[in-house]
N, C-alpha and C positions, 0 to 999 in steps of 0.2 A: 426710260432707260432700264436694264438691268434685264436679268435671265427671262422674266416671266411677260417682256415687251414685244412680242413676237410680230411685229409689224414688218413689212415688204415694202415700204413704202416710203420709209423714215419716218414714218409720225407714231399714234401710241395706239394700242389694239390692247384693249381689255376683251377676253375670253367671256364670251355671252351678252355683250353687253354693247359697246361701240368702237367705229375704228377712226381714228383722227390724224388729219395732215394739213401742216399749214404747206401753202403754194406761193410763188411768184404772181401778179398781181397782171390778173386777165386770165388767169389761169384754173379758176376755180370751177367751173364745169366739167373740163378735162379732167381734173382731178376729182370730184365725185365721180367720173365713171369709172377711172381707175378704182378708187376705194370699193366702189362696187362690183367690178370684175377679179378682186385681186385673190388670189387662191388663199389667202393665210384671212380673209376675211370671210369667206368659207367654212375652213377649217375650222376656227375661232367661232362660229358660230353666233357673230356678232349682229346684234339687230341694228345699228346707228351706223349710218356713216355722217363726216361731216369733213367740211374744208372751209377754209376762208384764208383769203390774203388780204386780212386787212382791212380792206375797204367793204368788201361783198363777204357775205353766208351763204351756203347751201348745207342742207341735211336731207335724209332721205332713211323712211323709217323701211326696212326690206322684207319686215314681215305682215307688212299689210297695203292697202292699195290706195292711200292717202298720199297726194302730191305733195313732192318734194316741199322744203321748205328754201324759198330764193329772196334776202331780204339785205339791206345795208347791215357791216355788223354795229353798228349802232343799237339798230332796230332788232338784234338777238334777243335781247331780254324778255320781250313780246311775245314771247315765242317756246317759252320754255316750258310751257306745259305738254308742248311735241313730246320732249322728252321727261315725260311724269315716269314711261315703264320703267326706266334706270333707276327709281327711289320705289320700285316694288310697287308702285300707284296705277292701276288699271283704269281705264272711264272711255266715255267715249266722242266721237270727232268732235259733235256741237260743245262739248265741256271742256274739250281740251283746247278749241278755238275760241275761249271766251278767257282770256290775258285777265281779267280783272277778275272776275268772279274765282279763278284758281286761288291767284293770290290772296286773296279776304280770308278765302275759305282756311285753307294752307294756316294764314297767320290765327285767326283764331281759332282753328281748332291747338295752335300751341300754345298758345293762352288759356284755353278752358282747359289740356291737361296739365300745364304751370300750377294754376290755380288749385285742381285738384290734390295738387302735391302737398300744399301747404296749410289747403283745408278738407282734409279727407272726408269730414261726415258731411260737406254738400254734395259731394258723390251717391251717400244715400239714398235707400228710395224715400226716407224721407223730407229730405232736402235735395234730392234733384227736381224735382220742380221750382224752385227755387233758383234754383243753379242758371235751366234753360230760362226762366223767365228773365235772370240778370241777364245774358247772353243778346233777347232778345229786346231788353233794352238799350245793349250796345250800340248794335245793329242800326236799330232808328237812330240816336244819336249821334253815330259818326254818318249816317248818311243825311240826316237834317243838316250839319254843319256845312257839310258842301255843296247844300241844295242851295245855301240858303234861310232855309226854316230856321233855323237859330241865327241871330246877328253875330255877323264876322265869318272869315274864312276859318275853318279851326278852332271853331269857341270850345266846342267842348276839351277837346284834347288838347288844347293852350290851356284853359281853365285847369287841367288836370294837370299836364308839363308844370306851371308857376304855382299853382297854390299846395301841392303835395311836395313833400320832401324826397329829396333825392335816393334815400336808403327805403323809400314809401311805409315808410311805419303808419301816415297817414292817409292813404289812399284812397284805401276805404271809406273813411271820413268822407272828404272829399269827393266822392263820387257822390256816393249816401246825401251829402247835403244838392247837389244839383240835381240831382232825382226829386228831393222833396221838392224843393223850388219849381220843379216844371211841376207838380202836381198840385202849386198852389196860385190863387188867382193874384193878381198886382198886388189889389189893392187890399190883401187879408198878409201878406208876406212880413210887414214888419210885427204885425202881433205871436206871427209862427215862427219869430226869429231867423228867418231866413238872411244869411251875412249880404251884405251890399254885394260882394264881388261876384253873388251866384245872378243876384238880382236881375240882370242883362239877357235870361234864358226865358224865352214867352213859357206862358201856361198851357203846355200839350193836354190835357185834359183826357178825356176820351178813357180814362180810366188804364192807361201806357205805366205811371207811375204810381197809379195808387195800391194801398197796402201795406207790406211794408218796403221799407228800403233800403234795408238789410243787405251789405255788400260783402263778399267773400274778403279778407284781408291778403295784399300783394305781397310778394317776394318781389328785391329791385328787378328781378328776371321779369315776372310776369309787367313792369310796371314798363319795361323797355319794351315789351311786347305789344301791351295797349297800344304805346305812342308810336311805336311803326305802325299797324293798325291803321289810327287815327291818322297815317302820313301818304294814305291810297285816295285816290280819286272815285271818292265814292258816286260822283255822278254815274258813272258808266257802267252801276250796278243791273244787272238782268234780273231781273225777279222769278222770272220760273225757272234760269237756271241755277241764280244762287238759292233759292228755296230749296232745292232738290238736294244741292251740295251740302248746305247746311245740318242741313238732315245727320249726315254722318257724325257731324262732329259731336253731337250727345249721344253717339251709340260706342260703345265698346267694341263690337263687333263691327264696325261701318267706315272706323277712323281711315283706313287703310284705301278704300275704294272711292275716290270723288266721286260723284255723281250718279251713285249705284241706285237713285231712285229717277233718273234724270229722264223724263219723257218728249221726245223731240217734239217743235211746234208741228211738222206735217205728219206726225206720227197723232198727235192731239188733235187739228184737223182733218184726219179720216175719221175722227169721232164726232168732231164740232157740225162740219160742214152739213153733210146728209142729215143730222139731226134736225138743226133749225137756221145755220149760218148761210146756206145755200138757199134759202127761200127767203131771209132777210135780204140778199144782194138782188135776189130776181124783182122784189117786191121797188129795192131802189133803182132797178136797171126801167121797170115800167113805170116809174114816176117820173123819172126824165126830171124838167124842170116845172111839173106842175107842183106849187107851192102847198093844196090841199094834200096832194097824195103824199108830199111829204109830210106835212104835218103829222097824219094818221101815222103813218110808219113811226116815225119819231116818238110818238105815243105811244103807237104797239109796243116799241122798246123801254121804254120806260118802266114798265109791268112786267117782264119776261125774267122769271127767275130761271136760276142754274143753280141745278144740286147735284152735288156729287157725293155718296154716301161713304166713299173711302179715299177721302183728297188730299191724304199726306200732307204735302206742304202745299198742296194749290195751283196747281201745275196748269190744269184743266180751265177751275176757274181765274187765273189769271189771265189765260190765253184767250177766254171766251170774253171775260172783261173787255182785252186789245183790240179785239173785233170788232167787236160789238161797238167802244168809241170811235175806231176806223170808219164803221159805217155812216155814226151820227155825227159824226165832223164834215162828210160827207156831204148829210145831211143841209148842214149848216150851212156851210158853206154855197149849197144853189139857193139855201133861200136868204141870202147874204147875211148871213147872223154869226160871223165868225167868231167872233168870240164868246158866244152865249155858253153858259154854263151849263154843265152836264147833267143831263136829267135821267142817266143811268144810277144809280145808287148803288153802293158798295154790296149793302144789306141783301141786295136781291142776288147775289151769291152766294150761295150757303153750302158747309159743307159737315160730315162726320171725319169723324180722326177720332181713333184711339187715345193714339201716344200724343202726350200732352203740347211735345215742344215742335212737331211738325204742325199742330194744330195754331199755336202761335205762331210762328212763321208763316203759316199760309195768311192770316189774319196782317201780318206786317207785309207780306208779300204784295199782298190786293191794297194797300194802303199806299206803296210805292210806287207800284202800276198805276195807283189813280192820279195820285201828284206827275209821273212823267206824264201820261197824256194828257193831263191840263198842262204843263209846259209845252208838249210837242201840238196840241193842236189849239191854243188858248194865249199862249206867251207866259213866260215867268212870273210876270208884276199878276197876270191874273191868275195865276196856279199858287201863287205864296198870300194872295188877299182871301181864297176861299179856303185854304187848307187846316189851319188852327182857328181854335181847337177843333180834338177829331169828335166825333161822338162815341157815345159810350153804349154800343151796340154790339151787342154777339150775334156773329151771322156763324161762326166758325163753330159747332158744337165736340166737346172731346167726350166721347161714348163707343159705345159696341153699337156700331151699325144694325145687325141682326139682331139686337134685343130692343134697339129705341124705334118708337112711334113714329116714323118719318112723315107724316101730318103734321106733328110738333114743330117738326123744322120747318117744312114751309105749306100748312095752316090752308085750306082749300079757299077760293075766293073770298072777300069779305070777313073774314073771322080773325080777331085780334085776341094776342096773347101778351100775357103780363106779367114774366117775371125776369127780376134784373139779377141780375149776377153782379158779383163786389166789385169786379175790375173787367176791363178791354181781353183780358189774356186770362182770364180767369170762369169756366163754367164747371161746378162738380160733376163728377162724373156722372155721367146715364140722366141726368138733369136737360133737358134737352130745347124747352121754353123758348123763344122767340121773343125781345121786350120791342118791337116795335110793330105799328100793324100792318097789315097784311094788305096789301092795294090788290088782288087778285093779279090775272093776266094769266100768260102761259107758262107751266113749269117744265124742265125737261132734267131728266137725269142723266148725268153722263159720267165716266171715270173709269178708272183701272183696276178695278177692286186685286185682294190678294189671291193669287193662285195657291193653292197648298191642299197636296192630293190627301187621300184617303189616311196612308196609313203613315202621316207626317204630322195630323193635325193633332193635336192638345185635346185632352179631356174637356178643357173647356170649349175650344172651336167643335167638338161632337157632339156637345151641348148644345152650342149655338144651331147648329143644322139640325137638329134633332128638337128645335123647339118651331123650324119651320118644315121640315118634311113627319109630317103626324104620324106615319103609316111605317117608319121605323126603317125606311129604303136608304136612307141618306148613307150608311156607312161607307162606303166604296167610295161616295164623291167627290170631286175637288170642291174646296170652301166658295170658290166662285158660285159657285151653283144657289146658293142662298142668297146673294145680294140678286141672281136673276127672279127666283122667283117673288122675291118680297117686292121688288121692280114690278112686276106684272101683275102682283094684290096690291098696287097702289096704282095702276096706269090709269082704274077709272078716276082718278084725283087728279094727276098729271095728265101731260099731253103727252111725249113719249120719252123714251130711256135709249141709251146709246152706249153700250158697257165694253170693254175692251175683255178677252175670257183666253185664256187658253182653248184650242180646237179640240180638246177630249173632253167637251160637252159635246160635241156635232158626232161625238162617238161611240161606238161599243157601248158598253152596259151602261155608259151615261144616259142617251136618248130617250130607254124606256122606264127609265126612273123620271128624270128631269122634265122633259119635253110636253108628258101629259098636265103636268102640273101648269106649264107654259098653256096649255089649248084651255083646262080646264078657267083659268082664269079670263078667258076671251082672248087672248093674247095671240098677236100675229108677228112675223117678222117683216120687218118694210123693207130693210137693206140690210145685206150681208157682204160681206170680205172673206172673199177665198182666202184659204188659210197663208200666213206671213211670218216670216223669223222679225222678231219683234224682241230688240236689244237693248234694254235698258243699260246693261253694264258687261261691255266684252265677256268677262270674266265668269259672272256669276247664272245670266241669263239669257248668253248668245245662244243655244241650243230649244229657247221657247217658241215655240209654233204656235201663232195666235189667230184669232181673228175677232174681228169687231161687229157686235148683233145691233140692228134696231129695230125696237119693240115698240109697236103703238097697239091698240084698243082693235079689235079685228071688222073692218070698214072694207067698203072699195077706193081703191087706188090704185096708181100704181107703185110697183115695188122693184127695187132693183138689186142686181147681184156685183161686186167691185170685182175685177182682176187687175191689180198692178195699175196702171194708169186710167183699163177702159169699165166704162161700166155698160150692162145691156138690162132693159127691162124685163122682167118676166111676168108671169100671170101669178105664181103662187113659188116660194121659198119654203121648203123643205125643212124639216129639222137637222139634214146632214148637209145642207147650203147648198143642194142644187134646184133646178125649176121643177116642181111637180107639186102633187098632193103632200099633208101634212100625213104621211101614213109613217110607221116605227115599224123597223124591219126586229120582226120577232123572231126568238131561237128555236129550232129545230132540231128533230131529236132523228132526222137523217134527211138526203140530199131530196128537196124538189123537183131537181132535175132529174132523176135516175141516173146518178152517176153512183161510183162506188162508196161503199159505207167508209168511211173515215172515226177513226177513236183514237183515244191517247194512250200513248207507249205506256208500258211496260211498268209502274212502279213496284219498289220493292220492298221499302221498309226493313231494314234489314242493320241499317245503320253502317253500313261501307263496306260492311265483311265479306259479302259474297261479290264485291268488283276486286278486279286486276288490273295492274298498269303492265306493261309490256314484258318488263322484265322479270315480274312476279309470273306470267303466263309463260313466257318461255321455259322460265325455271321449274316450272310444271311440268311442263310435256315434257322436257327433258328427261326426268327423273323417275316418271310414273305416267309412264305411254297407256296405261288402262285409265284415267279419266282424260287424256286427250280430248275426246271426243264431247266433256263435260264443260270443256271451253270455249266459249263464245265471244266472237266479238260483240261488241256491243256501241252502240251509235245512240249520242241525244243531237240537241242541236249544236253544241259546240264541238263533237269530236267530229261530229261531219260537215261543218263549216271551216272547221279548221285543220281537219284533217289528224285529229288527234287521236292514237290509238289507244282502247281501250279494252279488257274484256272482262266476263262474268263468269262465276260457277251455275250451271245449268243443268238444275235433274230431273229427271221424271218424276211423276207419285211416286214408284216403289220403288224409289231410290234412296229414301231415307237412309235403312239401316247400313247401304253401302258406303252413303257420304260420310254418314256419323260415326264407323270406324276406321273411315280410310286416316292414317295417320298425317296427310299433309291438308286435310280439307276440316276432318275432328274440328280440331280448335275454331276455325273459322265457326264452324254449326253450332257450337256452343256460344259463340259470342252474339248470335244472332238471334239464338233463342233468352239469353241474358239482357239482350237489347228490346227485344218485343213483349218480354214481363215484367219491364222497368216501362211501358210505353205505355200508348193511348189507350183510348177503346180499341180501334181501329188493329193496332199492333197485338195486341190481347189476343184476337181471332183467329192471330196464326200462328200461335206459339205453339201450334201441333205440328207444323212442316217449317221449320227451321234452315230445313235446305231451298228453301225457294222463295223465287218473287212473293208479291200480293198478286200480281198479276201477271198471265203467263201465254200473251200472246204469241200464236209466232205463224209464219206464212208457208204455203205448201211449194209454192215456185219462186214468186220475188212478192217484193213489198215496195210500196212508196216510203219516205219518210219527210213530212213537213215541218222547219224548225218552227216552235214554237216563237223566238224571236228572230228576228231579221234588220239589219241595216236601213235607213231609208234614203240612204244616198243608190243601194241599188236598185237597175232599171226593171230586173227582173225576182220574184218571188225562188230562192237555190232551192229546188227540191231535187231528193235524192232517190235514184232508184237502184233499189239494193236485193241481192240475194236473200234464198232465203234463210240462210246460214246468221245473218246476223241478229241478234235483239236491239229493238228499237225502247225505247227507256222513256218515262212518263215525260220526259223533256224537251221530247217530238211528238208529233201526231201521224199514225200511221192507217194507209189503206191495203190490207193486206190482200195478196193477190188481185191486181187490180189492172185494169186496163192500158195500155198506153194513151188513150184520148183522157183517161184522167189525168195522163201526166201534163199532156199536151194544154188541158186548162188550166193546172196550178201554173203554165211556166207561162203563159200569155201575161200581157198588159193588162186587157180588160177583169182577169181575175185580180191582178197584185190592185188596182183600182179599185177596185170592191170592196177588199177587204182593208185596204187603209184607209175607207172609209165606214164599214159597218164595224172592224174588229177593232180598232183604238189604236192606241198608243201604249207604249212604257216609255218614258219619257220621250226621245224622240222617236225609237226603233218601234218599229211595224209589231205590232202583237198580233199572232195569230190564235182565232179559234176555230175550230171545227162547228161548233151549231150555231155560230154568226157567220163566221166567212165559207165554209166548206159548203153545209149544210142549205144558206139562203141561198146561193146564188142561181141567178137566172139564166138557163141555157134551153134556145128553143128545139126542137124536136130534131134530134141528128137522122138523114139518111144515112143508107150503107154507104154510098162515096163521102160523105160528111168523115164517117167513122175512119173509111180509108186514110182521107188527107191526111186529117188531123194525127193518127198514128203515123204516117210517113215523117211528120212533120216532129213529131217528138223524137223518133228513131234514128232524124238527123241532130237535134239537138244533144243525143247521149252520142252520138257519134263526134259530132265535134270536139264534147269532151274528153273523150277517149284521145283526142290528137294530140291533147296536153297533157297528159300523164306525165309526170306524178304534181303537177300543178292541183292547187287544194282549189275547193268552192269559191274560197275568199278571195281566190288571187283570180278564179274565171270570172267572178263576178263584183270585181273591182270596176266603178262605171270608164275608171281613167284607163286603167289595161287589159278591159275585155276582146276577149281576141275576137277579130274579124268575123272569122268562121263561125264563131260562135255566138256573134251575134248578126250575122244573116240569117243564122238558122230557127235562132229567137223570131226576128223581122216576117220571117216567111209563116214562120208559125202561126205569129198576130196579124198576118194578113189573110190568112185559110180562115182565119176563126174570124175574124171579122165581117167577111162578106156575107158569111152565114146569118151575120144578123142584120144587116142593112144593105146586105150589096156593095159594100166598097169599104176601105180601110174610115176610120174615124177622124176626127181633125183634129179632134184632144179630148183629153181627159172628160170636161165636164161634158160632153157629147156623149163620149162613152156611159158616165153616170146616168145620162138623163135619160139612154134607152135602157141602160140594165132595170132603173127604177122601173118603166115604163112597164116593161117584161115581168118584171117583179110581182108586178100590183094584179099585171093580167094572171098570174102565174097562180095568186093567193089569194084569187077570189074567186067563190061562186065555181060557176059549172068546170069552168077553167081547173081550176082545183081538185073539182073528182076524176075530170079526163086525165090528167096524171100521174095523178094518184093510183086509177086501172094500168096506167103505161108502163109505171115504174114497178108495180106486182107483177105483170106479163113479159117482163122484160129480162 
């Protein structure tokens, strides 16, 4: 009701957010379409709709491509993580389709900040540890009560409801004393004074409870909180997804986003499978029902560790865990041993983690994954007879990955290690010991380590890379780059690694840093994944381009390459993930091809005094028609992308003393020279010519100009060909006076492919350089009719443009409203250029890669090399 209800429909329209109508009863379809067609839900801008009469729901989220929700309203409640974005909470489908794991999460994370309220200093970093290890002794206990594992439905949090007082002055207490009790054995309980009423709660052991037991004191708020809490169905807890969620609730910075660490199972499975998952099912498919080759296999498994040296909460090896008993139930099951107990062991998961409390969670995580698969393939009576106590086993180590010994974690065949740590959830840091021994078998590494580029990472992360690249190359790289190469100085110990990386390793100035360090070590690739938008969290890392490397020992086999569903074998994986040789495309100091020389615009150094915006230039010329001719426009990548006008003050050498009296340019030359004797070295240099760039290109007819970045949603690389009137500015790259068959190659496919393969990335957009992308590329020996085409073909291309005047780059080379014309003229373009190299158009991309490579190699090697090299001097 009221002014700000702007609804067409009669129901309620909140502005951004949702629009709601109750209906007549049958009628509830028709009315989500309406809600969806209605123009004031438009206008409003509203992401929800919803209806129900009653009996039935529907909602339907309009800004994404998740199917409706059609359910009894009953059945609504189920359902309300649909709608998490109305409370500001981003996540994604699998977290938001997981009803129980929300709400856990939701409730204690307002519990742990309750608690915080009332005891600030276990917020510390001194007692946050402390804190998550209370947290994650909740966790097991309200989930043991209704497994089960504790006698009664609700013992714990009955235990806590009746024997705590209502205002919880003694909560604490009361917790405190059920904590000791499970960490004490029956029959030692009445000497430890353990009260009768805790009595009833078995001995978890496993070192869950020991230390101390030290509980934060409750507000009656926090104490209503526990006991909703305690009033969820903790069976139908997911372990890798609430592992993931929980995560946030001890970060400060994390509260906000569920599931911002949350790694989907088929997103984990393009990791698992090709590793070693896929040749454990081939291994069961050709056993069939012979009872030895089962055996064996059974056994194989038994021995096969998983490490993951940055496994947060355990995501990976939970998943691989599920597998893995999928398989051997399997197992079991032909050789009629259904119910035989598992002879995978927890311990043969191991992982690093930093931060302390995802390192506990992954450790509770794989302890709840083991109890539901001995219920789901075992039964109850037999999942709760082997479960207590746990053992007191650290498979989970919390340390710096890049600085620990990962031998230490998992100890090369036969060699046993001995040291125990105080508690189950307790290793000091960078202490990394193993206390159980070591059965051999196969290890494989697998995981998501942290991306975090160059010039984002910590003094300390420059450290850490800087203690494994010797030779002082490491600044530039993303942090990934160090969990690979330590991967491949350990592969002779392991059997292989399976690491999920951001794709600006397969890139630009990553390759010839990283990649030899890969060869040097022996190391090969077996299987790669075309690059993939790889979404942990809508919000924070929808825009990450990934893909997933595996790395074995360098052998014959074969090796294969992933697109999307299919995979195809090749003979040899590249360092930029296509079929060829392991060769590293190096920078060049001009084009291979003999095409035109290419450099970077124009820098000025000058500190902004010698640019104009439009209206400073007009008012120029206006006023003082004798430096008219001192003004220039001037173009980086953004004014010619965007079409943004700009211009510069532009004088010759022996134009000094004229600029530096002229009264309306004076002040600027002074400020420029007050800017470059306040500056670098670099600015030093030219504090003798104040009226000018640092650098003072410019062209005699036209010029190209290439932006420096670009889109990667567009189909085509927007380069511009400009008069020679304007100045190109260090923020483009320029070929001055240059051919139209040079243009004709920057605006092709097979070029924009090349170089968003050889030049990298900025985050997602295409970086161009000139002596990667200009410079390398391969083009084979143009006749004169080649020459012709190709120019025809560019001269329609600037034609087409010209149809759309005053339309900007941005809007021609939009991929959703590129115009027609303009792009058949593109099409015909990549089809002249294409034939040239094969005789007929391409079929895609990696086709194009794997003959440019081909070309490439012939191109930079040997006799190949000097005949070109003659061509492009004579030329």
């Amino acid at each position: 009701k009221g002014e700000s209800n702007k609804s067409d429909l009669g129901g309620v329209l909140q502005t951004n957010n949702i629009h709601i109508a109750v209906c007549k009863p049958g009628e509830v379809t028709r009315t989500l379409a309406a809600l969806k067609a209605s123009p004031a839900t438009v206008r409003a801008k509203a992401r929800f709709v919803l209806t129900t009469d009653g009996d039935l729901f529907e909602a339907e989220d309009l800004t994404t491509d998740d199917a409706p929700i059609s359910c009894t309203y009953a059945d609504f409640p189920n359902h309300f993580g649909f709608f998490l974005p109305l409370a500001g909470i981003t996540t994604v489908k699998q977290v938001r389709e997981s009803s129980f794991d929300i709400r856990a999460t939701s409730r204690l994370n307002r519990l742990y900040v309750e608690l915080l309220k009332d005891n600030p200093e276990w917020g510390t970093a001194q007692r946050r540890h402390d804190m998550n290890h209370f947290m994650a002794r909740l966790i097991f206990c309200f989930f043991a009560e209704d497994t089960e594992i504790f006698n009664g439905t609700r013992a714990f949090t009955s235990a806590v409801e009746t024997m705590s007082a209502k205002d919880s002055a003694n909560t604490h207490e009361v917790i405190s004393t059920l904590f000791r009790a499970m960490n004490t054995k029956t029959e030692e309980r009445a000497a430890a004074g353990v009260p009768r009423w805790a009595e009833g709660f078995p001995y978890v052991n496993g070192g869950l409870f020991s230390g101390s037991t030290d509980v934060p004191r409750f507000s009656r708020i926090a104490r209503s909180y526990l006991l909703h809490i305690g009033s969820l169905d903790w069976k139908k807890i997911n372990p890798d997804i609430f592992g993931s969620m929980i995560q946030a609730v001890a970060d400060d910075d994390e509260r906000g986003t569920l599931g911002m660490h949350y790694t989907s199972v088929p997103n984990i499975l393009k990791v698992l499978n090709p590793l070693f998952l896929d040749d454990l099912r081939e291994k069961l498919d050709e056993a069939g029902e012979n009872g030895r080759m089962l055996l064996n296999l059974r056994k194989r498994m038994s021995k096969i560790r998983v490490f993951d040296p940055a496994c947060g909460s355990g995501n990976f090896l939970v998943i691989a865990y599920k597998e893995m008993r999928a398989i051997e139930a399997e197992i079991s099951r032909r050789r009629d041993e259904a119910d035989r107990r598992t002879e995978i062991p927890l311990t043969n998961f191991r992982g690093i983690e930093l931060r302390d409390f995802p390192a506990e969670i992954a450790r509770l995580a794989l302890i709840i994954a083991e109890y539901q698969c001995d219920v789901l393939y075992r039964g109850q009576k037999e999942a709760l007879r082997d479960f207590l106590p746990l053992d007191a086993q650290n498979w989970i180590t919390c340390g710096n990955a890049l600085r620990l010994d990962w031998l230490s974690i998992c100890p090369p065949t036969g060699t046993g290690v001995r040291h125990h740590a105080d508690d189950l959830f307790h290793t000091p840091l960078n202490q990394a010991q193993i206390d159980f021994e070591n059965e051999g078998g196969e290890t494989y590494i697998c995981g998501n380590p942290p991306y975090i580029g160059g010039k984002k990472q910590s003094a300390e992360q420059k450290s850490d890379l800087a203690a494994i690249f010797f030779e002082g190359q490491h600044k530039n790289l993303d942090y990934v780059c160090g969990f690979f190469v330590k991967a491949c100085r350990f592969i002779d110990s392991f059997d292989k690694a399976a690491l999920v990386t951001t794709n600006s390793i397969n890139q630009g100035t990553h390759v010839p840093v990283l990649w030899p360090e890969v060869f040097r070590a022996n190391c090969e690739l077996e299987f790669a994944y075309a690059p993939f938008k790889w979404a942990n969290n809508a919000a924070n890392n929808a825009g990450v381009s990934c893909t997933i490397l595996g790395l074995r020992v360098r052998k014959p086999g074969p090796k294969y390459i992933y697109n999307g569903t299919t995979r195809r074998e090749v003979s040899n994986i590249s360092p930029y993930l296509v079929e060829g040789p392991d060769r590293i495309v190096q920078s060049e100091t001009k084009p291979i091809s003999g095409l035109s020389k290419m450099i970077t615009g124009n820098a000025a150094y000058d500190g902004g005094h010698l640019f104009l915006d439009s209206r400073e230039a007009q008012a120029l010329r206006g006023s003082f028609q004798e430096i008219s001719g001192n003004i220039r426009s001037v173009l980086g990548t953004s004014e010619f992308i965007d079409g943004i006008l700009r211009f510069c003050l532009w004088f010759n050498d022996d134009e000094l003393d004229f600029a530096a009296s002229h009264p309306a340019v004076a002040p600027r030359i002074a400020s420029v020279r007050s800017y470059r004797e306040t500056g670098g070295d670099v600015a030093k240099t030219l504090i003798s010519r104040p009226h000018q760039f640092r650098y003072r290109h410019e062209a005699k007819n036209c010029q190209i100009l290439v932006p420096q970045v670009s889109s990667e949603r567009r189909e085509y690389l927007p380069v511009g060909y400009l008069g020679s009137d304007a100045i190109i500015t260090h923020l483009g790259h320029a070929i001055y006076d240059p051919t139209l068959v040079d243009l004709s190659v920057l605006s092709s496919k097979l070029h924009l492919t090349w170089v968003s393969t050889i030049c990298g990335k900025l985050e997602t957009r295409l970086r161009y350089a000139s002596n990667l992308g200009w410079n390398t590329f391969p083009l084979p020996i143009l006749t004169d009719k080649n020459k012709v085409d190709l120019t025809r073909c560019a001269e329609n291309i600037l034609l087409a443009r010209e149809a759309h005047f005053p339309a900007t780059i941005a809007e021609l080379y939009d991929p959703a409203t590129m115009p027609d014309d303009l792009r058949a003229a593109h099409d015909r373009n990549d089809e002249v250029l294409e034939r040239i190299y094969i005789g007929r158009r391409f079929k895609n991309d990696t086709e194009r890669l794997e003959k440019l490579f081909d070309l490439y190699i012939k191109m930079t090697t040997g006799s190949s090399k000097a005949t070109r090299t003659r061509m492009a001097a004579t030329s």
